[in-house]
Each structure stands twice: as C-alpha cells, then as structure tokens.
GUMARGU-639140 format. One line per 4 residues: number of its first residue (from 0); for each residue x, y, z of C-alpha. Coordinates in Angstrom, 1 decimal. Example, Ala and Ser with C-alpha at 12.3 -4.5 7.8 and 13.67 -1.06 7.14 Angstrom:
BEGIN
0	12.3:-4.5:7.8; 13.7:-1.1:7.1
END
This chain:
BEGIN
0	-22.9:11.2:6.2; -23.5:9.7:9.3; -25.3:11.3:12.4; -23.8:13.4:15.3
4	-24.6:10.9:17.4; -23.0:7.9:15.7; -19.8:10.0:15.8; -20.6:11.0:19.6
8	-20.4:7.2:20.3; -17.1:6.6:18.5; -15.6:9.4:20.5; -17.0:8.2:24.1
12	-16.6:4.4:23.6; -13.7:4.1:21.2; -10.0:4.7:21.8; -8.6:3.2:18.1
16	-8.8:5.0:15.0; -9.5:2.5:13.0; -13.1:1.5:15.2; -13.7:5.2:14.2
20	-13.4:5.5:10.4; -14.8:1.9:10.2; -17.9:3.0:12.2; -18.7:6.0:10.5
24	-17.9:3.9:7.0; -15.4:6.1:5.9; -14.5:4.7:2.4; -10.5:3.6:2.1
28	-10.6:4.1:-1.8; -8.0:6.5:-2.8; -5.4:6.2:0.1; -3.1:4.0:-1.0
32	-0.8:6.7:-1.8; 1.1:6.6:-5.4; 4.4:4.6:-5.1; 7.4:3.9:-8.0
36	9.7:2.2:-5.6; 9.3:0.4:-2.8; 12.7:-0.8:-0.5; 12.1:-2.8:2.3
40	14.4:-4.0:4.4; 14.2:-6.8:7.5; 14.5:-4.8:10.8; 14.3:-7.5:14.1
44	11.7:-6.0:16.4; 11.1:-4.2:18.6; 10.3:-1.2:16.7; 10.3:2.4:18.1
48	8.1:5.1:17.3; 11.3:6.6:15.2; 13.3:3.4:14.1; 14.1:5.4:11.0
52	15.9:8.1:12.5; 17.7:6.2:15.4; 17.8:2.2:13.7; 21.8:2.5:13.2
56	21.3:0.4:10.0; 18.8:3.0:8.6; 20.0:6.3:10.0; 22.9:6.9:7.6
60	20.8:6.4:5.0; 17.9:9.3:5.7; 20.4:11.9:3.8; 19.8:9.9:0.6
64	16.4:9.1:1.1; 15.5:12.9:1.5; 17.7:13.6:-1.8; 16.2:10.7:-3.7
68	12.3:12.2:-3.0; 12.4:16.0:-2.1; 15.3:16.6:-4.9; 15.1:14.2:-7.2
72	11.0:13.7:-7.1; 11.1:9.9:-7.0; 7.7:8.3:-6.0; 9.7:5.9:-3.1
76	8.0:4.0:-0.5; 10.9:2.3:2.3; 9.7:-0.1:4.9; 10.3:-2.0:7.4
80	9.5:-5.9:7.7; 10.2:-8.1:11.0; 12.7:-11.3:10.8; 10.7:-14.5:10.0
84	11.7:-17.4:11.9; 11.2:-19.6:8.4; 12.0:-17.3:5.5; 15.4:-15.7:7.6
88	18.4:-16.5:7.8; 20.8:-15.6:11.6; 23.1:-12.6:10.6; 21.9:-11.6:7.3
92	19.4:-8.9:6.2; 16.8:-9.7:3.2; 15.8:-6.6:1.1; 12.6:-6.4:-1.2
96	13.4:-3.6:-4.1; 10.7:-3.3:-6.0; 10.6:-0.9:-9.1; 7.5:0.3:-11.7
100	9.0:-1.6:-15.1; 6.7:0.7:-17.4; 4.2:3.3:-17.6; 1.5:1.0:-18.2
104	1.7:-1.9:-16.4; 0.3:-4.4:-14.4; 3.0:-5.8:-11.4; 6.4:-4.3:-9.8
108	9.3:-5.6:-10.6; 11.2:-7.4:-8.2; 15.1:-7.8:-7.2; 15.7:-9.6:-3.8
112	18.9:-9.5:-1.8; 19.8:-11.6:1.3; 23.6:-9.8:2.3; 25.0:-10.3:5.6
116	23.7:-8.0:8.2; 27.1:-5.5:7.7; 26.4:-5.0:3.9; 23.1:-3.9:4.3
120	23.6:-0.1:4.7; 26.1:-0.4:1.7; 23.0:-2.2:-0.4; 20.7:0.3:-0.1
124	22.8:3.0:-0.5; 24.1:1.4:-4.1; 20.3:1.1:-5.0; 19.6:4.7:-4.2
128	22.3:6.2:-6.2; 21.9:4.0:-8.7; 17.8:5.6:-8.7; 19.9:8.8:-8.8
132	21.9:8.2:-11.3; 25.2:8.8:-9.4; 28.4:6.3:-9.5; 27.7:3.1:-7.3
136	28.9:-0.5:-6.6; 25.2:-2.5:-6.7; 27.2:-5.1:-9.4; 29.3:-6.2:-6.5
140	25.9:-7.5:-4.4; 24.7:-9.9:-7.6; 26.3:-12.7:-5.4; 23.2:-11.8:-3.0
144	20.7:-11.7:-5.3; 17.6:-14.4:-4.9; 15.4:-16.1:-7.6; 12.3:-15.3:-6.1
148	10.1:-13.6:-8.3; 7.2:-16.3:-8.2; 6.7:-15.3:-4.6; 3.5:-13.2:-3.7
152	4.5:-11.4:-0.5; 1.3:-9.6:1.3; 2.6:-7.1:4.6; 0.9:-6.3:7.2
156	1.2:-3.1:9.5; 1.4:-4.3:13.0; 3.6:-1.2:14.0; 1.3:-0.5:17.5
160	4.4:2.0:18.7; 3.2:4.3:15.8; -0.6:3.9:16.0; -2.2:1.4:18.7
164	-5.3:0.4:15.9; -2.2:-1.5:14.1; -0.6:-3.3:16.7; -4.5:-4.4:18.1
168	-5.8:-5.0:14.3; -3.2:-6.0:12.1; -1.3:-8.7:14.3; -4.7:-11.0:14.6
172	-4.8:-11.0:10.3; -0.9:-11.1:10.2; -1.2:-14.2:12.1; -3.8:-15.9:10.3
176	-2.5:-15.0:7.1; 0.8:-16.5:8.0; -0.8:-19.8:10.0; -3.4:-20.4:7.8
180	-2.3:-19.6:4.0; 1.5:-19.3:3.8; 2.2:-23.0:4.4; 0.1:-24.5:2.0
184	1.2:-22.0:-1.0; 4.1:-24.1:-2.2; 6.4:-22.0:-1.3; 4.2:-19.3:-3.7
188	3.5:-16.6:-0.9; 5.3:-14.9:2.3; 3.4:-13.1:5.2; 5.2:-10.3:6.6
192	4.9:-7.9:9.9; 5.6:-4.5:8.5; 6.2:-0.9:9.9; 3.5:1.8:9.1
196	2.9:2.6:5.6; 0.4:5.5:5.5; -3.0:5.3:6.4; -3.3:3.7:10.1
200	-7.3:4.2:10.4; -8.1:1.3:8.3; -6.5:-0.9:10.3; -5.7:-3.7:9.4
204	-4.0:-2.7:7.0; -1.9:-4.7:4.3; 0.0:-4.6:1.0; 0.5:-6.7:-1.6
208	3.1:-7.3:-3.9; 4.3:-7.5:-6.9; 0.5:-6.6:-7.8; 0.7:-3.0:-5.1
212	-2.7:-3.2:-4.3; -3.5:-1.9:-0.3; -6.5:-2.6:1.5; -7.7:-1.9:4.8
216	-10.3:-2.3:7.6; -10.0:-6.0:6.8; -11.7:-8.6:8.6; -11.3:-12.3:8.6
220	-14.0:-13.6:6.5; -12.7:-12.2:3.3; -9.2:-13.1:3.3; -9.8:-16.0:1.2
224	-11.3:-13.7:-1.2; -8.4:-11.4:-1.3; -5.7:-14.5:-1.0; -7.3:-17.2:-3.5
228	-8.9:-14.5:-5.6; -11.4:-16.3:-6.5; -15.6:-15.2:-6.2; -17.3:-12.0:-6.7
232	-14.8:-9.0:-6.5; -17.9:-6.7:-5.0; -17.3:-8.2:-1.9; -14.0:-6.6:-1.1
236	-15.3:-2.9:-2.3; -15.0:-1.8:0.8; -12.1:-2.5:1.6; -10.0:-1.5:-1.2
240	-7.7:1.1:-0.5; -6.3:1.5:-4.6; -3.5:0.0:-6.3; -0.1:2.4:-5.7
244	0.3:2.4:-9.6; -2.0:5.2:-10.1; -2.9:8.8:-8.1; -5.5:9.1:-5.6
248	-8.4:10.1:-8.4; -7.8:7.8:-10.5; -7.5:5.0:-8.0; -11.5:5.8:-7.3
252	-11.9:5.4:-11.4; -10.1:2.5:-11.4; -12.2:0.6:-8.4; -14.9:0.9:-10.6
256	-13.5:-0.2:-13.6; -12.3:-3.8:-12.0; -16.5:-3.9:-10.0; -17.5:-3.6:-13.8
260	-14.8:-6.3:-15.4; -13.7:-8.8:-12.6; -10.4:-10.1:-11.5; -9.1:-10.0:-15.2
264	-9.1:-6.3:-14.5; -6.3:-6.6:-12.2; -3.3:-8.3:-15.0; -4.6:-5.7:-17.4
268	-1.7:-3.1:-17.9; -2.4:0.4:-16.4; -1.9:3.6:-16.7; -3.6:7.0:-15.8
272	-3.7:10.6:-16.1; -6.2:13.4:-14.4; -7.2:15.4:-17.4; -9.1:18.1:-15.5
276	-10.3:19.5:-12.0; -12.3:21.8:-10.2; -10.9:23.5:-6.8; -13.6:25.9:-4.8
280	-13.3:27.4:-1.3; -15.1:24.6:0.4; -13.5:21.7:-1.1; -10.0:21.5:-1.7
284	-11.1:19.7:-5.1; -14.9:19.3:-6.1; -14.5:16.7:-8.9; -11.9:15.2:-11.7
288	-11.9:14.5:-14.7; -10.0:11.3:-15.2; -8.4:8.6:-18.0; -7.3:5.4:-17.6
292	-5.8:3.3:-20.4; -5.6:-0.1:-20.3; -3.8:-3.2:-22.4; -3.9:-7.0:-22.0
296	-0.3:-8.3:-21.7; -0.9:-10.6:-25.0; -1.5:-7.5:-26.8; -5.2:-8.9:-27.0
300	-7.6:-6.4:-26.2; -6.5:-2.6:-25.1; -8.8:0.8:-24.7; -9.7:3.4:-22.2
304	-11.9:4.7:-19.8; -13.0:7.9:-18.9; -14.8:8.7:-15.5; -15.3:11.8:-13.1
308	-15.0:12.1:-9.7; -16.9:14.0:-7.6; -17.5:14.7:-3.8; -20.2:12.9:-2.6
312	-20.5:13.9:1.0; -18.2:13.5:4.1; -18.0:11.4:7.3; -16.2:12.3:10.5
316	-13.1:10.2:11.0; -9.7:9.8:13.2; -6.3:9.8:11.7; -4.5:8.8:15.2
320	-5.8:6.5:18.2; -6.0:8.2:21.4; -7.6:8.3:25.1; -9.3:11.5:23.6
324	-10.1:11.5:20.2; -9.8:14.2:18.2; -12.8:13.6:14.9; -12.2:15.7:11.6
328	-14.3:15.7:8.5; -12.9:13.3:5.6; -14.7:14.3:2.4; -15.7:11.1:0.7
332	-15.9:10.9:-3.5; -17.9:9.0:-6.0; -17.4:8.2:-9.5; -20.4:9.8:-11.3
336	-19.8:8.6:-14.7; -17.4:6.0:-16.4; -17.4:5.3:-19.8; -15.4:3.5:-22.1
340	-14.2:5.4:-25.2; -12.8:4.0:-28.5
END
C-alpha cells in the first residue's frame, strides 16, 4: 500500500489517471473484463464523448445491442477503430466480428467484412440477430467477406474525448506500434486507433487479437516483448491486464500459471470456473477459490490448476483524469497458492 504522501503527490502534481494508478502501482491484473464477442467497426474520427448514441451508423443499432446483453446475457464487447490510410478503402466500412469458437480455447475466431459504407448498419444488425437467434440476411454479405485470418491486429485506445490519459498515452505507442512494427510483418499484423474499451487508468492501453489478451500502463521498452514475443514473459507482469477468455479471478490464476510455464502457456486451450468465495462486510470478496483447465491443441498434454485468490492490500487510484482528482481505494489481490492437480 503506498503512503499518504505518495498519493498526496499524485493528487497535487498529476491531472491523468493513468500517472495515478501507475504511481501508486496499482496492479492491472484482472481488468480485462470477460468478453464472447467482440464487433468492431471502422468509424472516421473525430470521435465524441457519445459517438455511440449520436454516430448515425451506430445509433440504430443501440436497441439491439441492449437486447443482445441485458436480455439475452451475451458477453459482447463493440468498438470502434479509426480509418487507416493503408489498410482502408474510400467509401467502405471494415468490420472485425470476432466470436469464442469453444469453451476451452486458445484464440477468437475471426470473420472480416469490408461492405460499402451504406451496408454497414444492415451488417451488423444481421450479425446481432443471427447472435440472437432471430431471422436475418448475413448470407447476402459473404460477397464482403475477407481472407484475413493470419492477421494479428493489436488496438489501441487513443479515445482522449472520453479520458484525457488515452488520448496523451495511447497515441505515442499507437504510433510506434504502427511506424515501427506493422510494416515489416509481411502483411502479418494491423495497428489500430480504437475507442475506449474499459479500463482508461492504465493507459496506454491495448488489445490484441485473435489471442484477447489486454494490457496496460505500457511503456515503450517492452513492446518488442509483447510484439515479437520472444524473452522472459516476467517482464510484462506488470503490465498484464488478463486475457478476456476468462473472469476477473481467474484472470489473476491464470497470470501466474503462464510466469510458471512461458509463452507456450498462451496456445494452450483454456478454460475456467470460480469454484468457491468468501464475501465479508469490508471486502466485497476476500478470496476465491479457482480452476483452470488447460489442453494443448495436438491433444499432447492437458490438466488443471487450482489456485486461490486473496486480497492482499489496496492502493489509492483514479478511474477518470481531471483538474481535481478524485483518489478511491482499489483493493489489490494475490494468488496465495496454485497447484496443479491430476
């Protein structure tokens, strides 16, 4: 936990969220937020505080969305990404659907569309009923449909209208990722500006896909790591925010599962359940009991892990950038004991 005057000096000297949690090392482990679906669709800046509700492409579509998750219970993530001068193409609108194939796996699955900008609306809305199981017309959009599964595409939030730390943090590493990495992939990986996705105190902040893994508070000196994945995975601990495939418990269980076993970790086939937990007055939940079962795609090798999580103190932290910040207490967790069972 740090001091009252560490946070004291965040508050005085420090207008961006982000400066705040990184400061008082508020750990991003188990924010990445569980996620089945994610549909993301290219939006040209600029970007208001409220495209969704007044973009006219999204606006008709906020019914469905609202049906699709508060009805319907679907784990769905929609974005946002900005045009690319490269990857776009003048009137026509690119849309990412990605979908959970299995429950253990390792990767999303992947459909791309690139429809001319007037179809769009009707794209997503065939998608969504389709999720819903209702009547729809998506076989009329296979024209649209790209071969691009091979391509690794890694977001970025540099949406400053919603939070300031993203605009100031996230456009330096969207640019270097996309200056320094995407041309010499071989056509292998995109760079993308994308609106907020959750979680605008680690800034920068940025997804990748088809693996789902989020990270934040990134700085430039281990994008290489993250990118080329390649050297000792201990040295992006901290800024692991959990791979989308699992819940917030068992996103902490599984960092330390791939410290233990190395990038291999990350093709393994996943899934997880919380199998017990504790609630008490002065934390909203003291520990978990979790399980996370795992399978080589080759059928190879397969078991699973056991861990609990507990609290482990807390740090003062800022969930919005502002003139005056506001600091709350962020309890922080730990996983106390992991084993592997047979």
């Amino acid at each position: 936990m740090q001091n009252q005057q560490t946070n004291l000096l965040s508050l005085t000297d420090c207008r961006f969220c982000s400066v705040v949690s990184k400061t008082n090392k508020e750990d991003p482990i188990g924010t990445a937020g569980t996620c089945d679906h994610w549909l993301i669709m290219e939006i040209p800046q600029p970007w208001s505080q409220n495209l969704f509700q007044e973009n006219p492409t999204i606006k008709p579509l906020i019914g469905l969305f609202q049906e699709l998750i508060v009805k319907h219970g679907v784990n769905l993530r929609p974005m946002v990404i900005a045009p690319d001068r490269e990857y776009s193409y003048p009137g026509f609108t690119r849309l990412l659907y990605y979908y959970r194939p299995a429950k253990l796996f390792s990767k999303f699955e992947k459909q791309e569309f690139v429809v001319p900008e007037e179809e769009a609306t009707a794209l997503v809305t065939a998608i969504l009923k389709q999720l819903m199981q209702q009547p729809n017309d998506l076989s009329k959009f296979q024209q649209y449909q790209q071969q691009s599964n091979h391509i690794r595409e890694l977001m970025v939030c540099t949406h400053a209208q919603v939070d300031l730390a993203c605009g100031r943090f996230g456009t330096p590493i969207y640019r270097r990722l996309r200056k320094e990495y995407a041309p010499i992939s071989n056509g292998k990986l995109r760079v993308w500006q994308t609106t907020h996705f959750g979680g605008h105190q680690f800034a920068p902040t940025l997804v990748d896909l088809p693996q789902g893994c989020l990270w934040g508070h990134l700085e430039p000196e281990v994008l290489d790591l993250l990118v080329n994945k390649h050297g000792s995975v201990s040295d992006l601990r901290q800024f692991y925010r959990g791979w989308a495939g699992l819940t917030k418990f068992e996103q902490i269980a599984e960092r330390e599962i791939w410290m233990q076993l190395g990038w291999t970790w990350l093709d393994y086939l996943k899934a997880g359940e919380v199998l017990a937990k504790e609630l008490n007055e002065e934390h909203p939940i003291y520990w978990a009991e979790v399980r996370i079962d795992f399978a080589a795609i080759d059928g190879s090798t397969s078991g699973t892990y056991e861990a609990r999580v507990e609290v482990c103190g807390e740090v003062m932290s800022a969930l919005n950038s502002a003139k005056q910040m506001e600091l709350e207490a962020v309890k922080q967790y730990c996983v106390s004991r992991l084993v592997k069972v047979d």
